[in-house]
N, CA, C and O atoms as a Tripos MOL2 file, in Angstrom:
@<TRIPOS>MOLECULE
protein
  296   295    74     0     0
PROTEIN
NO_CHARGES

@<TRIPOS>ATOM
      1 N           0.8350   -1.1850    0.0000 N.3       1 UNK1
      2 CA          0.0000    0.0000    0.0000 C.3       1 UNK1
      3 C           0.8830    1.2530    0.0000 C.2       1 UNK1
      4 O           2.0160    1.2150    0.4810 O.2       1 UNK1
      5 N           0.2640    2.5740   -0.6440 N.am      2 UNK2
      6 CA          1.1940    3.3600   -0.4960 C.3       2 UNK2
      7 C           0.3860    4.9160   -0.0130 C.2       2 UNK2
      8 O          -0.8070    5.0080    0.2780 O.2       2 UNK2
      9 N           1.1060    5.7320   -0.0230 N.am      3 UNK3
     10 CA          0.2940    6.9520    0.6820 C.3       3 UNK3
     11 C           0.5590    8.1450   -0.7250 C.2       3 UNK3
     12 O           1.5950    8.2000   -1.3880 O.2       3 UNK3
     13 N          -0.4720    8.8780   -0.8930 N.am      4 UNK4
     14 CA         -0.4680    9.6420   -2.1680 C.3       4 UNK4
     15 C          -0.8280   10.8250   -1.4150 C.2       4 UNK4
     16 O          -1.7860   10.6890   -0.6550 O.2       4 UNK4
     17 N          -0.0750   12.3330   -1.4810 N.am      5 UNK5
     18 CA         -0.7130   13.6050   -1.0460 C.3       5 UNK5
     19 C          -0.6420   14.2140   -2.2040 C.2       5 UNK5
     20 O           0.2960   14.6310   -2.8820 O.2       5 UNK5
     21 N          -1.7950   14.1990   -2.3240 N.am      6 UNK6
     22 CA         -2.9600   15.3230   -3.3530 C.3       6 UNK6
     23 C          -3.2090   16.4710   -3.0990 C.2       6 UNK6
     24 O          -3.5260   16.7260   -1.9370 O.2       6 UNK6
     25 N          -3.1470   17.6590   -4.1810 N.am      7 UNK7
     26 CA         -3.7680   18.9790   -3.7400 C.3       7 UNK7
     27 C          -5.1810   19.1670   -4.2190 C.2       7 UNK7
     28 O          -5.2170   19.3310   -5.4390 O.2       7 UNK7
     29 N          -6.1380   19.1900   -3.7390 N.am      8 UNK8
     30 CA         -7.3570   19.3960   -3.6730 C.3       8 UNK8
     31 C          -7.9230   21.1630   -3.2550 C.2       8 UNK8
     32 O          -7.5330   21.7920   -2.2710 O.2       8 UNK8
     33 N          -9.1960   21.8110   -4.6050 N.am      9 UNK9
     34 CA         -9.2950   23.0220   -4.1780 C.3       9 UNK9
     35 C         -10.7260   22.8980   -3.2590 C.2       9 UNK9
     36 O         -11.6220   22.0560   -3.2050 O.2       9 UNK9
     37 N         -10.4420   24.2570   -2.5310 N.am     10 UNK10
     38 CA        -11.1100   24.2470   -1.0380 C.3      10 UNK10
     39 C         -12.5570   23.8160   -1.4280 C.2      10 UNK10
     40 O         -13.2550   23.2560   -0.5820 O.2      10 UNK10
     41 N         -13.1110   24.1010   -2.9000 N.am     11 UNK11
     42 CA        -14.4960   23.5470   -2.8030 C.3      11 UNK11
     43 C         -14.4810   21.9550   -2.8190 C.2      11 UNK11
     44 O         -15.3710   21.4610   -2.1270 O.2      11 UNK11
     45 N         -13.7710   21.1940   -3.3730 N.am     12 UNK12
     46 CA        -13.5680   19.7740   -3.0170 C.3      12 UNK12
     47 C         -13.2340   19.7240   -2.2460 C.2      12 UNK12
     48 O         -13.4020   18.5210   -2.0430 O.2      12 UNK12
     49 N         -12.7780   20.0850   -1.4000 N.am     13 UNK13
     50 CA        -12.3450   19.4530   -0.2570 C.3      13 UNK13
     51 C         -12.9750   19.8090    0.8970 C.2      13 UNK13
     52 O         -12.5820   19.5190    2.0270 O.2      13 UNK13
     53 N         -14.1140   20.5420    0.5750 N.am     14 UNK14
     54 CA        -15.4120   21.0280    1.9900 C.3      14 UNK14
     55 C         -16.2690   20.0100    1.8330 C.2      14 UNK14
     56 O         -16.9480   19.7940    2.8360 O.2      14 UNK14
     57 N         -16.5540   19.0110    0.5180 N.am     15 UNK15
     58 CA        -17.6400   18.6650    0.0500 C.3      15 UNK15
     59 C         -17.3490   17.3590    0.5820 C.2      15 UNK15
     60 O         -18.2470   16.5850    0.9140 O.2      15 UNK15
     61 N         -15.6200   16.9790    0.7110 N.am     16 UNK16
     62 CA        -15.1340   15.7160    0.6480 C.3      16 UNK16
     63 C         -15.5160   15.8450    2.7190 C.2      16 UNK16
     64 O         -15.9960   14.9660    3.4350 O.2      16 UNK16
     65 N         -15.2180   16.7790    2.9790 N.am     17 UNK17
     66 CA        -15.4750   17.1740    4.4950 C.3      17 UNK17
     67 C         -16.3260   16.5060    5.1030 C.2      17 UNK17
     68 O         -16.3820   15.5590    5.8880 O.2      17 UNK17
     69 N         -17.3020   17.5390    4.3180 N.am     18 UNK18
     70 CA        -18.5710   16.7640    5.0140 C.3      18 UNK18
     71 C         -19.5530   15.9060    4.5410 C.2      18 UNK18
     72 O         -20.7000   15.9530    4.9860 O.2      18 UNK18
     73 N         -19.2050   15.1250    3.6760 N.am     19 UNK19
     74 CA        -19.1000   13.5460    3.1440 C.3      19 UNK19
     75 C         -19.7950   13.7070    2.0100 C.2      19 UNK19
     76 O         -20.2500   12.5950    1.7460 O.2      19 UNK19
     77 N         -20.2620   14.7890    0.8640 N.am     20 UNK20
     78 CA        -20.7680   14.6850   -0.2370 C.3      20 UNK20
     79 C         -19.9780   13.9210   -1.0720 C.2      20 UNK20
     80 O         -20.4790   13.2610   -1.9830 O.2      20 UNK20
     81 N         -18.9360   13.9420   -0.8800 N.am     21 UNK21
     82 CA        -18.0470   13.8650   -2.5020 C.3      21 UNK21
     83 C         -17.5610   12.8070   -1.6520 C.2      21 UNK21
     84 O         -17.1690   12.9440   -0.4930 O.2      21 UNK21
     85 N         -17.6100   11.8900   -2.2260 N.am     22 UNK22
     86 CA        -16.9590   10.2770   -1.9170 C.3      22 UNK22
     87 C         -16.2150    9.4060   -2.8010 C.2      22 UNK22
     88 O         -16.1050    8.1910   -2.6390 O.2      22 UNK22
     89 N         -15.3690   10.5310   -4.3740 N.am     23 UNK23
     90 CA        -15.0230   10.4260   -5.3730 C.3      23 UNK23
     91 C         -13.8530   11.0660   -5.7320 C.2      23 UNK23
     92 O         -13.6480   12.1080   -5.1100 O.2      23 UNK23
     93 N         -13.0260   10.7490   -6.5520 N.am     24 UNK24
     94 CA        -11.7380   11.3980   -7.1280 C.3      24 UNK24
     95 C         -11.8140   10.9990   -8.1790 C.2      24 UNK24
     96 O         -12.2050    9.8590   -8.4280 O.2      24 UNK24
     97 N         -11.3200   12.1650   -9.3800 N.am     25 UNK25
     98 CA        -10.9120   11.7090  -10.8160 C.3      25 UNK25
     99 C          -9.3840   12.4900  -11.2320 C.2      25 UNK25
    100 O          -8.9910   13.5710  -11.6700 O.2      25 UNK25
    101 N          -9.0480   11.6810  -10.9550 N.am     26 UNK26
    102 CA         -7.3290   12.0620  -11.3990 C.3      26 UNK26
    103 C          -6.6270   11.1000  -12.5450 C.2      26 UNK26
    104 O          -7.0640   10.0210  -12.9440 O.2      26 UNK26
    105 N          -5.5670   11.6950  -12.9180 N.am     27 UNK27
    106 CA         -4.6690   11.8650  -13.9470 C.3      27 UNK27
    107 C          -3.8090   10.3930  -12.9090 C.2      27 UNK27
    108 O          -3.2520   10.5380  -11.8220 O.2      27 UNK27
    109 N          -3.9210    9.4490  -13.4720 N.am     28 UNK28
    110 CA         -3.3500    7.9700  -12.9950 C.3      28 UNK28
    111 C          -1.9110    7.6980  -13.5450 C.2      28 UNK28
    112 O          -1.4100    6.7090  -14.0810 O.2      28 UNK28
    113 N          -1.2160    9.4730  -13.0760 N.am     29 UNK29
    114 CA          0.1090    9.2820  -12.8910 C.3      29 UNK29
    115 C           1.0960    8.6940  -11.3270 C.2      29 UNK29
    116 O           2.3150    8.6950  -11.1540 O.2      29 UNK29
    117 N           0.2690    8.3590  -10.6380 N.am     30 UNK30
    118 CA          0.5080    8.2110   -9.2510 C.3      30 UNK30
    119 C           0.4640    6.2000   -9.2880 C.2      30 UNK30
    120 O           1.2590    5.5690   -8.5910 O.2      30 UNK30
    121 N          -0.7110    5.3870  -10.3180 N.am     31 UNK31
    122 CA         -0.8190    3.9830  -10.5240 C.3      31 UNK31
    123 C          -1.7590    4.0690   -9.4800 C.2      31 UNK31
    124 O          -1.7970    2.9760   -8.9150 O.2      31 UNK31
    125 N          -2.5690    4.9100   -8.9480 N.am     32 UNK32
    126 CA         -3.6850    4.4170   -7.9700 C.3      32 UNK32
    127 C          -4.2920    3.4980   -7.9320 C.2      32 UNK32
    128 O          -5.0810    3.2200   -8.8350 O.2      32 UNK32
    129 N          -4.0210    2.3740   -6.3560 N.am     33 UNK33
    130 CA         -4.5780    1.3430   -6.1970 C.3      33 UNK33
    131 C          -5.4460    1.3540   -5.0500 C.2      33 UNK33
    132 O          -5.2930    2.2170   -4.1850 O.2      33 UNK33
    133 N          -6.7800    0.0520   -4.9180 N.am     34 UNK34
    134 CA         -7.2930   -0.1200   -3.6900 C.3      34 UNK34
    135 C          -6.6810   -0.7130   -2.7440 C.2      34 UNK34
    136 O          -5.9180   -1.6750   -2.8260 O.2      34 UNK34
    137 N          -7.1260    0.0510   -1.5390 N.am     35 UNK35
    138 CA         -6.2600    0.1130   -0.5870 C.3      35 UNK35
    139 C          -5.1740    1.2110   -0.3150 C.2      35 UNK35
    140 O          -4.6470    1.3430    0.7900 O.2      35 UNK35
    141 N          -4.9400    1.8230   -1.1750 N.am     36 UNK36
    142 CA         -4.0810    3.2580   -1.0770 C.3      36 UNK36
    143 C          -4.5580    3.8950    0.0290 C.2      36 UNK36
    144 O          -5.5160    3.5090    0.6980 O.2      36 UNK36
    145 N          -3.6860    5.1840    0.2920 N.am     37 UNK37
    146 CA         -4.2580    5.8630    1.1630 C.3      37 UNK37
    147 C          -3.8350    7.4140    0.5080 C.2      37 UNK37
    148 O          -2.7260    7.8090    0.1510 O.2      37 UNK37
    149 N          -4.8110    7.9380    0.5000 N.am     38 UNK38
    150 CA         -4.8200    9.6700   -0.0650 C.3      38 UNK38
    151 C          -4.7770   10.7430    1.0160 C.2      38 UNK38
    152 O          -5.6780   10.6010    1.8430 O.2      38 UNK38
    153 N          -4.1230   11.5820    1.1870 N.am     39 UNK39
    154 CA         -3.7920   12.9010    2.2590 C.3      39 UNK39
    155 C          -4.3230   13.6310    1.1000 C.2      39 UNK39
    156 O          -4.0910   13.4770   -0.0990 O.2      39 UNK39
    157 N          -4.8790   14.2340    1.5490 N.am     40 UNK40
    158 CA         -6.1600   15.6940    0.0890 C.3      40 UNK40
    159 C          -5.3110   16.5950    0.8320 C.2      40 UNK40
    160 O          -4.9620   16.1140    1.9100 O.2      40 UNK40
    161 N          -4.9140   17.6400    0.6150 N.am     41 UNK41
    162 CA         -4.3330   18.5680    1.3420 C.3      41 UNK41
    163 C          -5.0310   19.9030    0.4110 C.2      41 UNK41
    164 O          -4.9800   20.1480   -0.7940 O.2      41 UNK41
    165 N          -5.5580   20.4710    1.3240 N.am     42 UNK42
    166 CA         -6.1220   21.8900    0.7450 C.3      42 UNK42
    167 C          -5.2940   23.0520   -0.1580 C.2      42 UNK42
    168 O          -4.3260   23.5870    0.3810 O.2      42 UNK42
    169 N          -5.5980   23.3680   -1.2610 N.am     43 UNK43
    170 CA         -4.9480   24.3010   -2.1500 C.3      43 UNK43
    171 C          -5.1730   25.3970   -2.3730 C.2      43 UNK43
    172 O          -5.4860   25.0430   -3.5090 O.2      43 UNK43
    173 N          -5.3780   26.7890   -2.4040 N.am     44 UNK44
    174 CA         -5.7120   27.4720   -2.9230 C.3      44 UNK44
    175 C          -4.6930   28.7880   -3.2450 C.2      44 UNK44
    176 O          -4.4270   29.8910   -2.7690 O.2      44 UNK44
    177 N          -4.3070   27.9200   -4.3770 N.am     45 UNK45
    178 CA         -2.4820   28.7970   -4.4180 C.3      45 UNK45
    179 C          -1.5230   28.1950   -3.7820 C.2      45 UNK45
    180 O          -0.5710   27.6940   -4.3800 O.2      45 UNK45
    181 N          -1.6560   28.1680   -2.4880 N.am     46 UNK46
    182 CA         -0.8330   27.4710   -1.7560 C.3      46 UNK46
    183 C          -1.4020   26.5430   -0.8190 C.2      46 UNK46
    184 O          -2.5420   26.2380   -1.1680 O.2      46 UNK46
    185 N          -0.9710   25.8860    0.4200 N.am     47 UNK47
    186 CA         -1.5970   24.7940    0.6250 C.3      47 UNK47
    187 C          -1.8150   26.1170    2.3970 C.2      47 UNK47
    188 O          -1.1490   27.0460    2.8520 O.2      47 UNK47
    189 N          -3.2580   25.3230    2.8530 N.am     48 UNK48
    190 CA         -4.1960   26.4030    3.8780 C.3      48 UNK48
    191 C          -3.7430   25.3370    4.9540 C.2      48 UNK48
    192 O          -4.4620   25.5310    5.9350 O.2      48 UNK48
    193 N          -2.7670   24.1760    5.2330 N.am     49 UNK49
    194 CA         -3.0680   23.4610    6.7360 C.3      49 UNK49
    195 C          -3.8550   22.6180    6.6410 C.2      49 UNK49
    196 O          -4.0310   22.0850    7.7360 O.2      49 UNK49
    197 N          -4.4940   22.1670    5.8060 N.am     50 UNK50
    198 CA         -6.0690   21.5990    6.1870 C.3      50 UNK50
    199 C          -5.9190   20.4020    5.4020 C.2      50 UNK50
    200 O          -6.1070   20.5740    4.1980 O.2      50 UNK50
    201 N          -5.6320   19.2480    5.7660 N.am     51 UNK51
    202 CA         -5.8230   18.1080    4.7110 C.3      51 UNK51
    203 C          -6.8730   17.1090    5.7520 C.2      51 UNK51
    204 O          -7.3540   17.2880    6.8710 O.2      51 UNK51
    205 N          -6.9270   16.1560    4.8980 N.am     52 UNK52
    206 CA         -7.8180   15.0660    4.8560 C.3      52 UNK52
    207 C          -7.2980   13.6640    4.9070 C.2      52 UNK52
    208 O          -6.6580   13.5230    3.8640 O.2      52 UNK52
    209 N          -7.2590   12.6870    5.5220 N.am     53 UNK53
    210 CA         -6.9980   10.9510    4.8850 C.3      53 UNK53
    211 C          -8.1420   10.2930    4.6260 C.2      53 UNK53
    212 O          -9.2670   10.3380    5.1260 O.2      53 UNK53
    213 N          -7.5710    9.5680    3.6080 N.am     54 UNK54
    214 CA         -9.2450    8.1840    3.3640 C.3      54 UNK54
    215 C          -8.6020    7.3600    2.5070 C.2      54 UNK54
    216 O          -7.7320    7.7230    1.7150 O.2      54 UNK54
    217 N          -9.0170    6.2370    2.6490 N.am     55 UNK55
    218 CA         -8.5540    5.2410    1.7640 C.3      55 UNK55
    219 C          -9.4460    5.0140    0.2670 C.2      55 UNK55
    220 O         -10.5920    5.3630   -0.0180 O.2      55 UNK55
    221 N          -8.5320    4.3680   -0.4410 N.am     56 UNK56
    222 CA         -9.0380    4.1320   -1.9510 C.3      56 UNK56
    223 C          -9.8340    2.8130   -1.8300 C.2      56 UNK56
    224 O          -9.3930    1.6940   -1.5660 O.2      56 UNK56
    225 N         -10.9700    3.1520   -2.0540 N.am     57 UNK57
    226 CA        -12.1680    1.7420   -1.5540 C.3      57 UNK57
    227 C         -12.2090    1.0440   -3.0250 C.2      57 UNK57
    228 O         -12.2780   -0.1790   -3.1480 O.2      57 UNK57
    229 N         -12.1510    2.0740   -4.2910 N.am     58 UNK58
    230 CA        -12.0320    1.4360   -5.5050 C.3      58 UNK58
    231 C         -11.8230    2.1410   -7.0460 C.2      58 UNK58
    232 O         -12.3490    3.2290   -7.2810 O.2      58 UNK58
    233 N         -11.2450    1.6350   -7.7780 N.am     59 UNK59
    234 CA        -10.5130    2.1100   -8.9820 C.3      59 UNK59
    235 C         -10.5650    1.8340   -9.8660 C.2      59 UNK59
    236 O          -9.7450    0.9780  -10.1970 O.2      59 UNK59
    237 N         -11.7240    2.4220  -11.1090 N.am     60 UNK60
    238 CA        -11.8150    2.5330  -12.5700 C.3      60 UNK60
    239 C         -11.7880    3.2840  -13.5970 C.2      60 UNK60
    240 O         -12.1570    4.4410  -13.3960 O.2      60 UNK60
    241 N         -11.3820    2.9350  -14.9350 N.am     61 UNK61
    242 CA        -10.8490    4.1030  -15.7760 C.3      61 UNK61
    243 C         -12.1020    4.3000  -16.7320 C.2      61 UNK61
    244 O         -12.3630    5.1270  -17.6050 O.2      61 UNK61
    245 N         -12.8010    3.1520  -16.1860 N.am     62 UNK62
    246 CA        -14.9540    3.3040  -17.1100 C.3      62 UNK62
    247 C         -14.8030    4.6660  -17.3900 C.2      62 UNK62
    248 O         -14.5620    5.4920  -16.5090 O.2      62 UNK62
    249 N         -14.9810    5.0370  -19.0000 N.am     63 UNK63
    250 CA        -15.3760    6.3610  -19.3830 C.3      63 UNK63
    251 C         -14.4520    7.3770  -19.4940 C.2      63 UNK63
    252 O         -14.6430    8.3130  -20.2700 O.2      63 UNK63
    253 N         -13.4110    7.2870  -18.7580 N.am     64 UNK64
    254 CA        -12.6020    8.4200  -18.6310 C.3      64 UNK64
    255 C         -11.7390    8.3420  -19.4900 C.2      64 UNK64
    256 O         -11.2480    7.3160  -19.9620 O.2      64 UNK64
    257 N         -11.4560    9.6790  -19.7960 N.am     65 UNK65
    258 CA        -10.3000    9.9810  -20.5770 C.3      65 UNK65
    259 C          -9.1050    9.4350  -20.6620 C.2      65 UNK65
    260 O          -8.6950    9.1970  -19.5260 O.2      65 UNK65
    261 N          -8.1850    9.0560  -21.6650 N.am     66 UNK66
    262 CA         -7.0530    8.0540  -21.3110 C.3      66 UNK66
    263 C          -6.0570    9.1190  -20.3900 C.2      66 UNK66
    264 O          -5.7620   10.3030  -20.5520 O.2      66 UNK66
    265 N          -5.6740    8.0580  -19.2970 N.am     67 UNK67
    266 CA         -4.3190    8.2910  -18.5120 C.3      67 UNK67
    267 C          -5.3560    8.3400  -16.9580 C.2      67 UNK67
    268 O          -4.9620    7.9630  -15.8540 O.2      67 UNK67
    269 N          -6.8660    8.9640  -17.3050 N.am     68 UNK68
    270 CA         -7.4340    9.1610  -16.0030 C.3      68 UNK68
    271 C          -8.3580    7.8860  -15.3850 C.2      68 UNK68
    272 O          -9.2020    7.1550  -15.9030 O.2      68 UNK68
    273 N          -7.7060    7.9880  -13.8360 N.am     69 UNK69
    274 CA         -9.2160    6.8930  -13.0190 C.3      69 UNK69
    275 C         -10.2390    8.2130  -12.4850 C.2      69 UNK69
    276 O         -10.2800    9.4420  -12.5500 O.2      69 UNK69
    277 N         -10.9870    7.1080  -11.9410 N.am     70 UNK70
    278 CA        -12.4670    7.3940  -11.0400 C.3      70 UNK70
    279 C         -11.8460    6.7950   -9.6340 C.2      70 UNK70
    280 O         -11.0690    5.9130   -9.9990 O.2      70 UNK70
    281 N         -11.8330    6.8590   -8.3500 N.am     71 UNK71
    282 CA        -11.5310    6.4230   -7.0730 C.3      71 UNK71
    283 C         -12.5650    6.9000   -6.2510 C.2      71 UNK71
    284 O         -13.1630    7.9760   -6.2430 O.2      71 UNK71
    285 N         -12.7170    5.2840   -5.1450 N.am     72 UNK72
    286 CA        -13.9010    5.6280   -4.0400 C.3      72 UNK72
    287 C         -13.2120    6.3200   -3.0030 C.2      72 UNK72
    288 O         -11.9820    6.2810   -2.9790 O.2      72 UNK72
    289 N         -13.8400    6.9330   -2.1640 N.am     73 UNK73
    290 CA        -12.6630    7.5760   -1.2630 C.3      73 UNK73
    291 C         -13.6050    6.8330   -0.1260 C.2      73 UNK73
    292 O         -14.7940    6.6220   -0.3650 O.2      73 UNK73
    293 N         -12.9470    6.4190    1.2250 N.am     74 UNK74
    294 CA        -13.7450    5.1940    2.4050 C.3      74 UNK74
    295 C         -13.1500    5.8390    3.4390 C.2      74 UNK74
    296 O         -13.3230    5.4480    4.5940 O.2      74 UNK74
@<TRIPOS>BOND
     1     1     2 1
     2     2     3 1
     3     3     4 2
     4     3     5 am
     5     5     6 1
     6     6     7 1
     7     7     8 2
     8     7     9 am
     9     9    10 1
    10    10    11 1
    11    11    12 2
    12    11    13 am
    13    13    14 1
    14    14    15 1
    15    15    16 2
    16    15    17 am
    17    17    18 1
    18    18    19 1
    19    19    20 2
    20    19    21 am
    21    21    22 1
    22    22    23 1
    23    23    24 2
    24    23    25 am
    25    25    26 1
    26    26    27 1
    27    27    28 2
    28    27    29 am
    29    29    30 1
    30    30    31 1
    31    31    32 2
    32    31    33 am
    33    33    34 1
    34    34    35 1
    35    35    36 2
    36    35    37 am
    37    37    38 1
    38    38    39 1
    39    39    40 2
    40    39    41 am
    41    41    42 1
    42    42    43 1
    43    43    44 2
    44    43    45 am
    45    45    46 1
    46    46    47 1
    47    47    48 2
    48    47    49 am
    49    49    50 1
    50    50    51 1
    51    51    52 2
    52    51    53 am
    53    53    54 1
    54    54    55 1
    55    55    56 2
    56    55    57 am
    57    57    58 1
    58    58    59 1
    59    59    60 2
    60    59    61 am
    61    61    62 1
    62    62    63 1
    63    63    64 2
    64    63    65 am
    65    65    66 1
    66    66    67 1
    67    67    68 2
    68    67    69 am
    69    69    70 1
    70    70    71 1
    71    71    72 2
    72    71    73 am
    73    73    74 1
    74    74    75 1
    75    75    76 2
    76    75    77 am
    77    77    78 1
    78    78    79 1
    79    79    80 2
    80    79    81 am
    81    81    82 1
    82    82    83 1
    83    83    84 2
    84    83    85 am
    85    85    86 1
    86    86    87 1
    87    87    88 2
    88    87    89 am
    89    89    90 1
    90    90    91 1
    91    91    92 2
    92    91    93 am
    93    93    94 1
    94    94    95 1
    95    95    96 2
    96    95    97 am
    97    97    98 1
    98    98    99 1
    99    99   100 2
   100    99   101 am
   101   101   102 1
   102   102   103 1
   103   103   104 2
   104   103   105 am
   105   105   106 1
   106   106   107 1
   107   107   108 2
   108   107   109 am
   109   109   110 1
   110   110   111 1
   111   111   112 2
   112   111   113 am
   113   113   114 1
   114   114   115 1
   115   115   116 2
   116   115   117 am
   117   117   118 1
   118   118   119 1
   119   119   120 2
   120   119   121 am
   121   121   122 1
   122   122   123 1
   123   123   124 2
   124   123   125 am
   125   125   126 1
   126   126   127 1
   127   127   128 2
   128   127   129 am
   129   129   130 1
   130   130   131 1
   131   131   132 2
   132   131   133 am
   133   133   134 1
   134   134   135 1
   135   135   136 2
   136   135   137 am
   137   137   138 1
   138   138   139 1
   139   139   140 2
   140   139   141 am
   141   141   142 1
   142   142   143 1
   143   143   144 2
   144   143   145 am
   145   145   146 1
   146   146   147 1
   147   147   148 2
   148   147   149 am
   149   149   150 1
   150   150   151 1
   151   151   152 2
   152   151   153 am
   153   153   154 1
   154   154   155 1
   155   155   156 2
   156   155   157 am
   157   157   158 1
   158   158   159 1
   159   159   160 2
   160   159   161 am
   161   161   162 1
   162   162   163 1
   163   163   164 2
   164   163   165 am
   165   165   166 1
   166   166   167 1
   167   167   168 2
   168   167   169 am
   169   169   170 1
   170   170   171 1
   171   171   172 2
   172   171   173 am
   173   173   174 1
   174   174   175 1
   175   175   176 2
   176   175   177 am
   177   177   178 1
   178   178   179 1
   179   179   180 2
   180   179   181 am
   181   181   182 1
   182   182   183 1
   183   183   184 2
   184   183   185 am
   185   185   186 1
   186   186   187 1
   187   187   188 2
   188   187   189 am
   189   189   190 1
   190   190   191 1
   191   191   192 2
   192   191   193 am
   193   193   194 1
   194   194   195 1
   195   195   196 2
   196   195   197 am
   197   197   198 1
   198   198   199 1
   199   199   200 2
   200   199   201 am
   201   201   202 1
   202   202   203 1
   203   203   204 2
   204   203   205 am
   205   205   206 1
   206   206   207 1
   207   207   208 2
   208   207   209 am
   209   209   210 1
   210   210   211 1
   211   211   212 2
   212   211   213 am
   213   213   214 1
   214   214   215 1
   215   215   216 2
   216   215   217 am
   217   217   218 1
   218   218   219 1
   219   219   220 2
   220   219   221 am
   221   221   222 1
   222   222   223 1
   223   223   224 2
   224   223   225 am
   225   225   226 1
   226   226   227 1
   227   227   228 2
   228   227   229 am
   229   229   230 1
   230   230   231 1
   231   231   232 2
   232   231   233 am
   233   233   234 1
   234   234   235 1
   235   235   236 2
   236   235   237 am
   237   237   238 1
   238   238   239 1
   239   239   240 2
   240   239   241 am
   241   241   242 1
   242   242   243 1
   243   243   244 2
   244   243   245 am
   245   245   246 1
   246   246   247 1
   247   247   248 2
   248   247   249 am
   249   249   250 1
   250   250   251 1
   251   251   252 2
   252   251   253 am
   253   253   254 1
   254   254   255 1
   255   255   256 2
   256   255   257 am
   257   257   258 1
   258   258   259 1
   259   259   260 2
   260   259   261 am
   261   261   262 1
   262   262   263 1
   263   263   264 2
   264   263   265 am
   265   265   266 1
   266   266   267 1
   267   267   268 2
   268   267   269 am
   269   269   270 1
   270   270   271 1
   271   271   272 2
   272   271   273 am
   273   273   274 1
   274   274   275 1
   275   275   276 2
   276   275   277 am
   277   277   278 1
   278   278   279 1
   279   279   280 2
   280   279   281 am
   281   281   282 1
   282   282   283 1
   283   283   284 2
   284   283   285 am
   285   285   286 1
   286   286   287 1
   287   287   288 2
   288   287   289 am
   289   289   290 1
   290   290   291 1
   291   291   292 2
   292   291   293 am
   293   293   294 1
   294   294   295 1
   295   295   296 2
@<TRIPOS>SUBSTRUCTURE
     1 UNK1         2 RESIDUE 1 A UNK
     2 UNK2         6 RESIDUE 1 A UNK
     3 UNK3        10 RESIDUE 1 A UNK
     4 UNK4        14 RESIDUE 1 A UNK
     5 UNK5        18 RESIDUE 1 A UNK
     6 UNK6        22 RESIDUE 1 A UNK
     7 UNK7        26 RESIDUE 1 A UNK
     8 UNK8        30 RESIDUE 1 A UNK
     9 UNK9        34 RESIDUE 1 A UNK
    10 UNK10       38 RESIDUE 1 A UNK
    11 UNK11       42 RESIDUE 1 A UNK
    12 UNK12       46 RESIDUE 1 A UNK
    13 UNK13       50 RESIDUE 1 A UNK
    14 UNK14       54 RESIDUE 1 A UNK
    15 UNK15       58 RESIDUE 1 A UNK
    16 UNK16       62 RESIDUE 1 A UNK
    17 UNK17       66 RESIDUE 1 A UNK
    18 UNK18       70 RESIDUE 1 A UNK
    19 UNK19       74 RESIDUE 1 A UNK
    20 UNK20       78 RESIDUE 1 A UNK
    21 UNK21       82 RESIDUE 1 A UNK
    22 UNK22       86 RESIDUE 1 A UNK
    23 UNK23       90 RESIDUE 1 A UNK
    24 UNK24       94 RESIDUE 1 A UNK
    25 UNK25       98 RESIDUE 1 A UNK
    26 UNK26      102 RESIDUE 1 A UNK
    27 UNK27      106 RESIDUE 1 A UNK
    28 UNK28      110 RESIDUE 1 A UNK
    29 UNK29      114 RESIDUE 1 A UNK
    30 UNK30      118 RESIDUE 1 A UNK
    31 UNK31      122 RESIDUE 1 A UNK
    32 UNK32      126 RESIDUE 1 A UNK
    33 UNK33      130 RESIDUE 1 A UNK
    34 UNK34      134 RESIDUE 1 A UNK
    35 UNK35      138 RESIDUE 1 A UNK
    36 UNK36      142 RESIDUE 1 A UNK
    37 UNK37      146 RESIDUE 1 A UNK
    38 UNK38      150 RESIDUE 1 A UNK
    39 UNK39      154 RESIDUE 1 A UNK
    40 UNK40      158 RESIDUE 1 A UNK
    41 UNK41      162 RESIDUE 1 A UNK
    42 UNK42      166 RESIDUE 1 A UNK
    43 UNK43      170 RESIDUE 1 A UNK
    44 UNK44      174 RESIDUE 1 A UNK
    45 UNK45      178 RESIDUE 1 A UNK
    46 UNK46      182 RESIDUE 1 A UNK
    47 UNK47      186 RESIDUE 1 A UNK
    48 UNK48      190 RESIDUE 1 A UNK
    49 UNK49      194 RESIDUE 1 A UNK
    50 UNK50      198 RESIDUE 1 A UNK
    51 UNK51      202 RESIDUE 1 A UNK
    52 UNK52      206 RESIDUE 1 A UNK
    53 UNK53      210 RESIDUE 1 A UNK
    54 UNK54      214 RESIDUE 1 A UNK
    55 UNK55      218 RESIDUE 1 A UNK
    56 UNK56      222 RESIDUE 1 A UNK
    57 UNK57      226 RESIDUE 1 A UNK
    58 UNK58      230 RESIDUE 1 A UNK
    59 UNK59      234 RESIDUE 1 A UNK
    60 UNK60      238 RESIDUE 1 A UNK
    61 UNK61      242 RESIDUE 1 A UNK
    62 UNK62      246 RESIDUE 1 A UNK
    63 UNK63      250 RESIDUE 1 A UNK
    64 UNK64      254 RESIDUE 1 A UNK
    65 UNK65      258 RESIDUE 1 A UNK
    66 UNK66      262 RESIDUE 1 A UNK
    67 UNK67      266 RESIDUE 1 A UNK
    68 UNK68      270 RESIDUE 1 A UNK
    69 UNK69      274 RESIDUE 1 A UNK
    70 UNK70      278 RESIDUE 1 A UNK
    71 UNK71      282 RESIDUE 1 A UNK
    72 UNK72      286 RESIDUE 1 A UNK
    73 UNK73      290 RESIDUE 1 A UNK
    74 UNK74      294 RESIDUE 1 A UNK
């Protein structure tokens, strides 16, 4: 398993807060797997202090653009 810190902007990451957004679509330069673990760390320009952990519950590239997944965040 490995640990991935992500910059996430403050509207994702209020939504991921308080449990709307239970999703990531990123650029699957990182090889995101289940079971990973993601640190969201807040962006806006620069990073505000404020991150997040959750694990990768699950990982598909269904639909998306080549190079990008879809991830559950748990």
């Amino acid at each position: 398993m490995v640990t991935h810190k992500i910059k996430i902007l403050p509207e994702y990451f209020k939504a991921v807060a308080e449990g709307r957004k239970t999703f990531e679509i990123r650029n699957n330069d990182r090889n995101y797997r289940e079971g990973d673990t993601v640190v969201l760390q807040e962006w806006d320009g620069q990073y505000t202090g404020f991150q997040i952990t959750k694990q990768i519950g699950f990982v598909t590239d269904f639909e998306q653009k080549p190079g990008y997944v879809v991830f559950g965040l748990v």
